[in-house]
C-alpha atoms as a printed R data frame, in Angstrom:
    type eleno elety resid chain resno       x       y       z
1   ATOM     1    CA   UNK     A     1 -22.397   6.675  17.471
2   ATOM     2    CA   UNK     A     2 -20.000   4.336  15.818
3   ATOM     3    CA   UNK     A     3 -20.479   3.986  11.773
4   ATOM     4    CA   UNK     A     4 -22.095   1.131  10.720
5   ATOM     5    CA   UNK     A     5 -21.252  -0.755   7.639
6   ATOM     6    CA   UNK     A     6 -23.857  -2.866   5.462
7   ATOM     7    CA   UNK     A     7 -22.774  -6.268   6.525
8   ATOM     8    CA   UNK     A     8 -25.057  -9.117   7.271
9   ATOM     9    CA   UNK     A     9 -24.618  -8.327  10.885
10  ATOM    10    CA   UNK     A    10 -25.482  -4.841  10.979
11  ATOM    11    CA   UNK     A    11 -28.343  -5.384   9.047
12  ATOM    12    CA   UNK     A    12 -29.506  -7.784  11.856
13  ATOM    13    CA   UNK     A    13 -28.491  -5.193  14.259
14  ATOM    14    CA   UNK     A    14 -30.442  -2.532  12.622
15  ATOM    15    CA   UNK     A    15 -33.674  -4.778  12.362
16  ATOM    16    CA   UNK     A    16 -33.676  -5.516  16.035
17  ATOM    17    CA   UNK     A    17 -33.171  -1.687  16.451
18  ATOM    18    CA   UNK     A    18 -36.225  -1.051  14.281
19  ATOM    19    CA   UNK     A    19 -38.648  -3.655  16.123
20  ATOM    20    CA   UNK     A    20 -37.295  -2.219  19.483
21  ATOM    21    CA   UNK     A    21 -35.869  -5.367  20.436
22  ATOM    22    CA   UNK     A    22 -32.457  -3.519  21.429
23  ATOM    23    CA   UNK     A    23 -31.285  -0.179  21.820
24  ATOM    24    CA   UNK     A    24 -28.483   2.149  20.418
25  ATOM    25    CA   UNK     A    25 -26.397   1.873  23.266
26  ATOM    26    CA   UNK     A    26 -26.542  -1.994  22.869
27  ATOM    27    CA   UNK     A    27 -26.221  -2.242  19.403
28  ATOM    28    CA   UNK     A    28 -22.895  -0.035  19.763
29  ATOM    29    CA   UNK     A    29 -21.728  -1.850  22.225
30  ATOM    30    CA   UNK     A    30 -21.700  -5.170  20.737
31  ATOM    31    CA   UNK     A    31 -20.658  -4.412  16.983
32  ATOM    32    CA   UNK     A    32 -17.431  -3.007  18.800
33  ATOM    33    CA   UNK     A    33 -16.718  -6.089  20.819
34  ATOM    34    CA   UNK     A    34 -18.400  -8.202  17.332
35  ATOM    35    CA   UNK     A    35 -15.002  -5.973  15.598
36  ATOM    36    CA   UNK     A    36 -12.982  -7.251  18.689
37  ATOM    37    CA   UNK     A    37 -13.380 -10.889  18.370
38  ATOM    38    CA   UNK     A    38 -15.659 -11.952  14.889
39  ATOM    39    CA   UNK     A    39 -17.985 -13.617  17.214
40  ATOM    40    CA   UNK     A    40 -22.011 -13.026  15.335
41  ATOM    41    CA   UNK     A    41 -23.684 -10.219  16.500
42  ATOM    42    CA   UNK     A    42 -26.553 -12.142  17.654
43  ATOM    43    CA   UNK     A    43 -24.693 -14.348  20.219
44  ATOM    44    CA   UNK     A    44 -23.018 -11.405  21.509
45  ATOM    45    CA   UNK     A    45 -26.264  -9.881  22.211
46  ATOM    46    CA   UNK     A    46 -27.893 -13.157  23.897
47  ATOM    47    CA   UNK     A    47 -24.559 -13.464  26.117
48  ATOM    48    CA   UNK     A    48 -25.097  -9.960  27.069
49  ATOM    49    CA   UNK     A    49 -28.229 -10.442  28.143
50  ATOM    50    CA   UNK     A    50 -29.463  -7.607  25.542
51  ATOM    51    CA   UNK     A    51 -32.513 -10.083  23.860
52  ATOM    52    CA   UNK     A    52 -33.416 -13.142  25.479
53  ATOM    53    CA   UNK     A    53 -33.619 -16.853  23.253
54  ATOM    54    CA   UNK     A    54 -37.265 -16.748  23.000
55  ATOM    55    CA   UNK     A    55 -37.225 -13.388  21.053
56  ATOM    56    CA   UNK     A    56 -34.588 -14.584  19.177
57  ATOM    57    CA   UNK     A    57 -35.965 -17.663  17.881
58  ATOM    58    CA   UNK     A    58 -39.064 -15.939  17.229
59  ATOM    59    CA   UNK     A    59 -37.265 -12.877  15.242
60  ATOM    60    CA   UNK     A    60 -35.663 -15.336  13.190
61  ATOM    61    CA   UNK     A    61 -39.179 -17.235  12.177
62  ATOM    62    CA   UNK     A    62 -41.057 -14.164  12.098
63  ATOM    63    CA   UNK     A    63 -38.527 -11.835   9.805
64  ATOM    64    CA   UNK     A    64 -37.018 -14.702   7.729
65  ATOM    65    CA   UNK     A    65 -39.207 -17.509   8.220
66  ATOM    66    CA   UNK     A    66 -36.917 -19.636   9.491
67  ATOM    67    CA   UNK     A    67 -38.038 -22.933  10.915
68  ATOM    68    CA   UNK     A    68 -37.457 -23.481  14.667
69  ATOM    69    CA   UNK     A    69 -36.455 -26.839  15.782
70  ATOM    70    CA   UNK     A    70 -35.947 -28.314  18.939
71  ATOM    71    CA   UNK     A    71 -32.436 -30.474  18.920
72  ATOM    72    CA   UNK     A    72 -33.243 -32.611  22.336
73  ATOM    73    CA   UNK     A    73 -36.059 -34.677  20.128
74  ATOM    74    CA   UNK     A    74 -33.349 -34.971  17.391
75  ATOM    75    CA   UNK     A    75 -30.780 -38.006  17.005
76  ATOM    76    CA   UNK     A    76 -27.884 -36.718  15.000
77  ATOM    77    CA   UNK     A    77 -26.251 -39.701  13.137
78  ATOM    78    CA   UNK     A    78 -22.788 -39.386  13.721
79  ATOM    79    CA   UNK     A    79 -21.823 -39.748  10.015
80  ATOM    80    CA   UNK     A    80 -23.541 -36.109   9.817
81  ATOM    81    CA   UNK     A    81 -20.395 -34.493  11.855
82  ATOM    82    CA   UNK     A    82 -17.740 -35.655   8.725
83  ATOM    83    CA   UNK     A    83 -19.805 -33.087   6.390
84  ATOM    84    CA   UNK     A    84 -18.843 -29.722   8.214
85  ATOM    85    CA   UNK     A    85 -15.531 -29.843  10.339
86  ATOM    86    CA   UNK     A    86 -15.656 -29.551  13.846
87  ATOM    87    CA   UNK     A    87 -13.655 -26.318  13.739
88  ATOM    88    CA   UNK     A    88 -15.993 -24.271  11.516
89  ATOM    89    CA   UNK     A    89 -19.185 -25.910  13.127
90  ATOM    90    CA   UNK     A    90 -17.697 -24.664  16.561
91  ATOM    91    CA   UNK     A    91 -16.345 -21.532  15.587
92  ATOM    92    CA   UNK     A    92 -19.820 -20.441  13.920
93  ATOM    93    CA   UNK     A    93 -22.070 -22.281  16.391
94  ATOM    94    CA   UNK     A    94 -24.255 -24.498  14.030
95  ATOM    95    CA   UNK     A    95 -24.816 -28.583  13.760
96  ATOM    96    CA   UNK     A    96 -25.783 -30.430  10.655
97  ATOM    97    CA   UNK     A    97 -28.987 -31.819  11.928
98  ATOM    98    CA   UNK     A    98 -30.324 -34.337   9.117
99  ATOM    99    CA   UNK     A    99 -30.049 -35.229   5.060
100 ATOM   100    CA   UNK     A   100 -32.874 -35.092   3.213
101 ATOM   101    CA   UNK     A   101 -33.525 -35.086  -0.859
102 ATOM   102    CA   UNK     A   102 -33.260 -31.197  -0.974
103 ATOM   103    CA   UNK     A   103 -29.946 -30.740   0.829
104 ATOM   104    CA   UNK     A   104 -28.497 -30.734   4.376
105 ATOM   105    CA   UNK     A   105 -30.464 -29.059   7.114
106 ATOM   106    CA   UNK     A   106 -28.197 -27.295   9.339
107 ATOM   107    CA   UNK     A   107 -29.149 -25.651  12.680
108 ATOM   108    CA   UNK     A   108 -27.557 -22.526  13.006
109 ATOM   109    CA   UNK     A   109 -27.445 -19.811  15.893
110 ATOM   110    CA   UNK     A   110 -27.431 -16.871  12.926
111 ATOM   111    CA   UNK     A   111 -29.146 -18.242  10.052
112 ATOM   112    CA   UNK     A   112 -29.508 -14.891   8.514
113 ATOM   113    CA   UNK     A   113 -25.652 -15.039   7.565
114 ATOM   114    CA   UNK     A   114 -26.198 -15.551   3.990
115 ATOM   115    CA   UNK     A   115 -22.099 -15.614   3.046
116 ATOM   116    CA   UNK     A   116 -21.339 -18.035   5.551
117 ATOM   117    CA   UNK     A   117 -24.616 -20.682   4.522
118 ATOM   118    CA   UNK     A   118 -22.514 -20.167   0.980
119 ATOM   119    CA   UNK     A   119 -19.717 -20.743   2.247
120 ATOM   120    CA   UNK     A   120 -21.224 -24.106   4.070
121 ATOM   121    CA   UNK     A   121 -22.727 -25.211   0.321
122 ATOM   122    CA   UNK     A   122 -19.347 -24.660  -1.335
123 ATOM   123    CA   UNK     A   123 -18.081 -27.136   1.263
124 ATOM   124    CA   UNK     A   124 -20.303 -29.485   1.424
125 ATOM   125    CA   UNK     A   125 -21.264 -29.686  -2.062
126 ATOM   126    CA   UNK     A   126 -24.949 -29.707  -1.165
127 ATOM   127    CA   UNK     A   127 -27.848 -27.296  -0.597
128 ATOM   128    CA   UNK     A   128 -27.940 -25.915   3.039
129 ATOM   129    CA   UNK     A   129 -31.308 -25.481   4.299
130 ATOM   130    CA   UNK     A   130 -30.676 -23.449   7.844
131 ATOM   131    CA   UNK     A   131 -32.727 -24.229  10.613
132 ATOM   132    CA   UNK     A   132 -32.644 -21.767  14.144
133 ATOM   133    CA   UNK     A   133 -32.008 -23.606  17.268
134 ATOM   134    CA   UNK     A   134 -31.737 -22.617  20.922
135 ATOM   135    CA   UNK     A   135 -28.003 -21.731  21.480
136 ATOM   136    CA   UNK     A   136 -27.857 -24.478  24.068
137 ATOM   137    CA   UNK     A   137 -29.216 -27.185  22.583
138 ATOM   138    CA   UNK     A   138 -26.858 -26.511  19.702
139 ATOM   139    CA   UNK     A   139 -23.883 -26.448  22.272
140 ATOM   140    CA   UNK     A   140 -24.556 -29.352  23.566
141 ATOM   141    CA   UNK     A   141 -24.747 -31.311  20.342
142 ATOM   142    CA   UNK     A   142 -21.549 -29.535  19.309
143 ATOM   143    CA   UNK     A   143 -20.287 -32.066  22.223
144 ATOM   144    CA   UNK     A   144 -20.934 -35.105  19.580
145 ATOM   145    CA   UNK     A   145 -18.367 -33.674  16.958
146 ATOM   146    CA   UNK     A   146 -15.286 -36.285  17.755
147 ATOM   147    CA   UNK     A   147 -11.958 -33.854  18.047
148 ATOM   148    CA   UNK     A   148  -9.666 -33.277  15.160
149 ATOM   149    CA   UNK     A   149  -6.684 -34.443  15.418
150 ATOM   150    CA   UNK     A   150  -3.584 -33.761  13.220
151 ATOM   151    CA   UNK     A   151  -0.653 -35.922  13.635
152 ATOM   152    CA   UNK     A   152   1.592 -35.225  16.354
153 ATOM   153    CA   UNK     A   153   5.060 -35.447  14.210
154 ATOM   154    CA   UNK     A   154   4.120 -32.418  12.087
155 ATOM   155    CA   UNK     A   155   3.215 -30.154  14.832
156 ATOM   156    CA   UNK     A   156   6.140 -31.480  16.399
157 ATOM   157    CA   UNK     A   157   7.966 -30.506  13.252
158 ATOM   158    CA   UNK     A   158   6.734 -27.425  12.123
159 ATOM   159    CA   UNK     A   159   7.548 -25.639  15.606
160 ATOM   160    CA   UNK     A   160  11.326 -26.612  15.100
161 ATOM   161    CA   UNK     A   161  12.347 -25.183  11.586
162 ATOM   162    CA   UNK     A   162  15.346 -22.996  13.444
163 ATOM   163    CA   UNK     A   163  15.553 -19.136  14.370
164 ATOM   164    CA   UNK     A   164  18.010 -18.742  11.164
165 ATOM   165    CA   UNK     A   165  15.861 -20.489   8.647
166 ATOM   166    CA   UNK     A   166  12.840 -18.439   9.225
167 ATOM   167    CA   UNK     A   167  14.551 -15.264   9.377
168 ATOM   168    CA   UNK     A   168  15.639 -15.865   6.216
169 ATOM   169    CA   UNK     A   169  12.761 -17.146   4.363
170 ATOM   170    CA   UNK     A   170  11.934 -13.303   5.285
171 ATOM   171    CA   UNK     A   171  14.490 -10.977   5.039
172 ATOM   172    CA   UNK     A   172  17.422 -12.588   2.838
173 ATOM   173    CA   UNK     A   173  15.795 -11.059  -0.378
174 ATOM   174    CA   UNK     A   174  15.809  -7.656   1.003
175 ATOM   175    CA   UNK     A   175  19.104  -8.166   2.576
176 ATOM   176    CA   UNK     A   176  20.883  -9.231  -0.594
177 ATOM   177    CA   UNK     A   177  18.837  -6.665  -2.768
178 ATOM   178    CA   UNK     A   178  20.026  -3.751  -0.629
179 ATOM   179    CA   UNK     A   179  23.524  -5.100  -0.234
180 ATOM   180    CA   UNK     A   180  24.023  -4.286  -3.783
181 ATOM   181    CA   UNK     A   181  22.498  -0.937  -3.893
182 ATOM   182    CA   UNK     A   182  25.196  -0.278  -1.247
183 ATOM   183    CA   UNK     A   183  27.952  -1.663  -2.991
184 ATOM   184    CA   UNK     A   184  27.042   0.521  -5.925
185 ATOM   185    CA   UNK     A   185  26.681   3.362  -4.158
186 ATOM   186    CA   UNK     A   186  30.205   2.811  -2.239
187 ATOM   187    CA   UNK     A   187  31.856   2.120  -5.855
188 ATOM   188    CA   UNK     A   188  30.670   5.145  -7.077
189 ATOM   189    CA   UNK     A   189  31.646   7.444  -3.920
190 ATOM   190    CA   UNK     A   190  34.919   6.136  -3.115
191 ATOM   191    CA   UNK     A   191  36.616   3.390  -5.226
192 ATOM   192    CA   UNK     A   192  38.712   5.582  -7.823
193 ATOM   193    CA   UNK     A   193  39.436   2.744 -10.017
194 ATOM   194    CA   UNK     A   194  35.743   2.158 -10.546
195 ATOM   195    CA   UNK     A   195  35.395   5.998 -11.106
196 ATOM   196    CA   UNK     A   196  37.654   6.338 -13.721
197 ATOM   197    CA   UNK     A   197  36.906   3.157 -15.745
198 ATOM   198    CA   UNK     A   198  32.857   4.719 -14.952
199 ATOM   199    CA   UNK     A   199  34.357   7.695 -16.845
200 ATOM   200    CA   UNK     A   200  35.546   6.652 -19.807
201 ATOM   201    CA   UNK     A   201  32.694   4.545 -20.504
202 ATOM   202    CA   UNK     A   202  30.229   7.507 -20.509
203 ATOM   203    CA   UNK     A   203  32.948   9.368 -22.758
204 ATOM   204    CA   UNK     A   204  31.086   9.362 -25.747
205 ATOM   205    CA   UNK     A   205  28.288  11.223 -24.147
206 ATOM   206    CA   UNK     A   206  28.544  14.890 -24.077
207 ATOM   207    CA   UNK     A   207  26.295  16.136 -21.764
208 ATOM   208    CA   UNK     A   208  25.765  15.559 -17.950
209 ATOM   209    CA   UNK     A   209  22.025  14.759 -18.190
210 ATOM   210    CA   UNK     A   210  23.318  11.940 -20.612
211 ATOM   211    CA   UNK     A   211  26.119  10.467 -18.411
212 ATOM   212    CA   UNK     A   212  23.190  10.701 -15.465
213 ATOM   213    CA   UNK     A   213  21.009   8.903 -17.505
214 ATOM   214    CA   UNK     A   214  23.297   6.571 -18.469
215 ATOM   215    CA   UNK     A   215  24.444   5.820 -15.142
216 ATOM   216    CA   UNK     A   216  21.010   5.431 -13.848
217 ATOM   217    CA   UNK     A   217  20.017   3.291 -16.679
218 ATOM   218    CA   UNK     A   218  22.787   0.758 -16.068
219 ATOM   219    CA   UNK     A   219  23.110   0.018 -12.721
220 ATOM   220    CA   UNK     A   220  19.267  -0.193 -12.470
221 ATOM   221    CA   UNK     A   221  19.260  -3.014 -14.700
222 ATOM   222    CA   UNK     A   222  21.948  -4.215 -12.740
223 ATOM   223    CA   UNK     A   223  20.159  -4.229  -9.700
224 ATOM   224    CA   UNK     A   224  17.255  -5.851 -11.368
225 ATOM   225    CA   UNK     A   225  18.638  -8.665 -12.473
226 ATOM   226    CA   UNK     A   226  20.031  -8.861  -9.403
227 ATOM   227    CA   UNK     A   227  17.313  -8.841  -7.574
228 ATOM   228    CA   UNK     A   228  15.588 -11.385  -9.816
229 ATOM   229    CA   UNK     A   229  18.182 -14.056  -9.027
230 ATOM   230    CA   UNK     A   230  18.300 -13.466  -5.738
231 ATOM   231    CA   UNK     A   231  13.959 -14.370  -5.863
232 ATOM   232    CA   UNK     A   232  14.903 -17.583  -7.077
233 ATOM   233    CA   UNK     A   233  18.255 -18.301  -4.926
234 ATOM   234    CA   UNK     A   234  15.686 -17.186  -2.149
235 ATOM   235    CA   UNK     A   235  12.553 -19.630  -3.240
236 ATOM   236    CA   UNK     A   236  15.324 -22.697  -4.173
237 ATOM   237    CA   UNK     A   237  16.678 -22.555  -0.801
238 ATOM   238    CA   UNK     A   238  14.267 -21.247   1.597
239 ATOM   239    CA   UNK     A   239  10.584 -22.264  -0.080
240 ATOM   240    CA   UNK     A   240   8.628 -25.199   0.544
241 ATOM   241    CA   UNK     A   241  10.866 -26.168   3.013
242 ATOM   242    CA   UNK     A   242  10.772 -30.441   3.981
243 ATOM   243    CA   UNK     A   243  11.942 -32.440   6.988
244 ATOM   244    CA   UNK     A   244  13.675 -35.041   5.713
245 ATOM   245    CA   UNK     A   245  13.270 -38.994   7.050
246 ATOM   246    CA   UNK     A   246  15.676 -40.178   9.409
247 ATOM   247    CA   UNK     A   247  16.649 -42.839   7.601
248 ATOM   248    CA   UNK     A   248  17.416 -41.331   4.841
249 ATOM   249    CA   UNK     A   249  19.758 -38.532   6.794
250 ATOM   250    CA   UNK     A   250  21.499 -41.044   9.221
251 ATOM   251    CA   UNK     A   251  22.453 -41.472  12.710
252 ATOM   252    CA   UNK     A   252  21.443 -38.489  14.824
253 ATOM   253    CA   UNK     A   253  24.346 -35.306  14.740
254 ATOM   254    CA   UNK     A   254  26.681 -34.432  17.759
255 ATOM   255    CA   UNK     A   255  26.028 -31.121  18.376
256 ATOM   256    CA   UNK     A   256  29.596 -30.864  19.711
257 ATOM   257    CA   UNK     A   257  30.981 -31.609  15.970
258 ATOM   258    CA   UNK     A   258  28.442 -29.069  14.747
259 ATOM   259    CA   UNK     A   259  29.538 -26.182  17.329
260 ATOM   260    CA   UNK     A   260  33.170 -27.004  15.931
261 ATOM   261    CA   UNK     A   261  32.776 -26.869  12.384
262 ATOM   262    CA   UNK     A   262  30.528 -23.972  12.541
263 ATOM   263    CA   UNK     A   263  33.027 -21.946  14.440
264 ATOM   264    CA   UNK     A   264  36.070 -22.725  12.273
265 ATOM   265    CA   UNK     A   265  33.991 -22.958   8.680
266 ATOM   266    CA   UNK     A   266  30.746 -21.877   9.410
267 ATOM   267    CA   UNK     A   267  31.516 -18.872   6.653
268 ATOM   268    CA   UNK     A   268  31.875 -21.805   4.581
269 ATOM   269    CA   UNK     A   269  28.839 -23.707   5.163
270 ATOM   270    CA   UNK     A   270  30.364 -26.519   6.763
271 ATOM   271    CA   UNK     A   271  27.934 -26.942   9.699
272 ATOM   272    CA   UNK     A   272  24.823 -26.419   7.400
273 ATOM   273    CA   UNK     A   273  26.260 -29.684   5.425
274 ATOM   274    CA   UNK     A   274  26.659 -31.378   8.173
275 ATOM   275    CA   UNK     A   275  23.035 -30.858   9.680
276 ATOM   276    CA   UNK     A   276  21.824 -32.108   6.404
277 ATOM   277    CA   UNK     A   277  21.038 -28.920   4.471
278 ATOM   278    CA   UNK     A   278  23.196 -28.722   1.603
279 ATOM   279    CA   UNK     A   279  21.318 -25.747  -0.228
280 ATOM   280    CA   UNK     A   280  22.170 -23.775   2.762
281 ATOM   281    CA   UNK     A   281  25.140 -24.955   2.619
282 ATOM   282    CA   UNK     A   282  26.312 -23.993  -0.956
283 ATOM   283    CA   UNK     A   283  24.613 -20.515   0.021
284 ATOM   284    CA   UNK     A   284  26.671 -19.740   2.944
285 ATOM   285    CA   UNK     A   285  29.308 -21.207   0.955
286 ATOM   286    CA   UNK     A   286  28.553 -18.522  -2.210
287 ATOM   287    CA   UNK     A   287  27.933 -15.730   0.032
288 ATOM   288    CA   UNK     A   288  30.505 -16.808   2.483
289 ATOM   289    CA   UNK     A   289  28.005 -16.653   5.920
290 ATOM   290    CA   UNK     A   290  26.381 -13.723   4.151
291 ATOM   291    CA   UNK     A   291  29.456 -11.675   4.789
292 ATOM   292    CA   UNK     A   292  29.692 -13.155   8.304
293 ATOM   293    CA   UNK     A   293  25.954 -12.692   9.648
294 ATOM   294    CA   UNK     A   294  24.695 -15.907   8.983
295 ATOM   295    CA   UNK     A   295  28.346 -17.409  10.133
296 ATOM   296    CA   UNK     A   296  27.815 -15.782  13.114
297 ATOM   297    CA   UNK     A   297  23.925 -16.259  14.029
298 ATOM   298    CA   UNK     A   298  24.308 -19.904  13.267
299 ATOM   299    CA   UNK     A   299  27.007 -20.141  15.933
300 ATOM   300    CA   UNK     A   300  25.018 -18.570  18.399
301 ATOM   301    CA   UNK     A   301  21.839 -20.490  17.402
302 ATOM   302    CA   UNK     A   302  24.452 -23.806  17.839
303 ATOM   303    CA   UNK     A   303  25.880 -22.898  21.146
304 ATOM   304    CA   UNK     A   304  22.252 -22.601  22.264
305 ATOM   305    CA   UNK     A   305  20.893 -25.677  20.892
306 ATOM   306    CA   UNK     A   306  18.316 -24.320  18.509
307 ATOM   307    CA   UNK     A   307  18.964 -26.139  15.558
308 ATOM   308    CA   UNK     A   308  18.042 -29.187  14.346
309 ATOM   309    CA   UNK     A   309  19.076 -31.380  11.883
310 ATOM   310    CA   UNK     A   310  17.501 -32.009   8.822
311 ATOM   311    CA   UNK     A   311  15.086 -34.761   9.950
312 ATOM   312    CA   UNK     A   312  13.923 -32.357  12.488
313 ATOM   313    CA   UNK     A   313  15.675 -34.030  15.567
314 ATOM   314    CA   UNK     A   314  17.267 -32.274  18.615
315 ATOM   315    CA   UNK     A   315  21.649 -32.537  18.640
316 ATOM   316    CA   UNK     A   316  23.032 -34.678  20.727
């Protein structure tokens, strides 16, 4: 038998178990497909067929005391709906029902679910006084919510932020941190110059442990600070990153022109300026097309079309 934590679910589970309302084999069953998808426990048991609504409803009054209430006799203002979003109120199967002086009275499919009814008060700012519903009557006033809608232009937008740029919001940090640590590593192993001038700046120390130390000591620092200015190139270019308006960046670019001057000075940046990123730009510039990766994945990304400009609008 699975192991069963002390969440507000199991508890539920456990109580059911110890009334005889389910058995083992169905309270396993759905606290693995409850770990599978979040859905509450009890709704995964009604679907399932394992306890019917009537000994629900009545489990809820009789072990929390719970009022029932029947939603068909109940006209929901519509003003109600703009206290708990239609996402949460869908995704946890409840309905604000009424106001009264003491709070909002909410009728929930789980009102046992004591984190989420804080949760609700936190939102709403008021007192939630749960009431247990049948799980179809609170469907179907579920169908009164009106839909959410968020503005077409920034889903629009935020779907179009190219291959490049999100790669590397992720990985130029590590990239540029272990770049030096190779460097280092390279200068010490094969560039005799380095070795030599190495050597007679551990001169004054005498013993090996000493020159280790001091080795170790310096380039570590070295690599830290390194590392620390790369977080901030990293969050100056790549963070918080804003379409900008299309009147401010101009007429639509060619994507011809940008294909060109990313092939012939994409190592300097060239393309990124044109597109309308200039911070990429002066970082492909500094890093010239981070040694040729970036040059080279932004020419791809170009000859396929998968870069916009800066207001977010497909090359021409």
């Amino acid at each position: 038998m699975p192991h069963r934590s002390s969440s507000a679910g199991t508890n539920i589970g456990e109580i059911l178990l110890r009334e005889g309302l389910i058995t083992n084999a169905q309270l396993d069953m759905a606290l693995a497909r409850q770990k599978e998808t979040d859905m509450p426990l009890m709704r995964i048991l009604v679907e399932n067929g394992f306890i019917d609504e009537t000994r629900r409803l009545n489990f809820f009054k009789r072990q929390f005391g719970i009022p029932l209430i029947s939603l068909e006799s109940v006209q929901i203002d519509p003003i109600l709906y703009t206290y708990i979003p239609a996402h949460i109120a869908r995704r946890h199967h409840l309905v604000p029902v009424k106001l009264d002086r003491d709070g909002l009275v909410v009728a929930m499919e789980d009102p046992s679910d004591l984190v989420l009814i804080d949760n609700l008060k936190e939102l709403v700012g008021l007192r939630i006084k749960p009431v247990v519903a049948p799980s179809a009557e609170i469907q179907a006033a579920l169908e009164g919510y009106p839909e959410e809608k968020v503005p077409e232009e920034v889903i629009e937008r935020a779907e179009r932020f190219d291959p490049a740029v999100r790669f590397f919001s992720w990985f130029f940090l590590p990239i540029m941190s272990a770049a030096l640590l190779i460097t280092i590593v390279l200068l010490l192993t094969t560039y005799e110059p380095f070795q030599r001038w190495l050597q007679n700046q551990l001169a004054d120390n005498t013993t090996k442990s000493a020159q280790a130390f001091t080795v170790f000591l310096y380039f570590f620092l070295s690599w830290g600070v390194w590392t620390l200015i790369m977080y901030e190139i990293r969050g100056l270019v790549f963070d918080d990153l804003q379409w900008r308006e299309p009147a401010e960046l101009g007429p639509p670019r060619k994507r011809t022109k940008a294909v060109l001057l990313s092939l012939l000075g994409g190592w300097l940046g060239l393309d990124r300026f044109y597109l309308g990123y200039p911070r990429m730009g002066v970082l492909k510039l500094l890093t010239l097309g981070l040694c040729g990766f970036w040059w080279i994945l932004d020419v791809i990304l170009l000859l396929a079309n998968k870069i916009p400009d800066a207001a977010g609008r497909p090359l021409e």
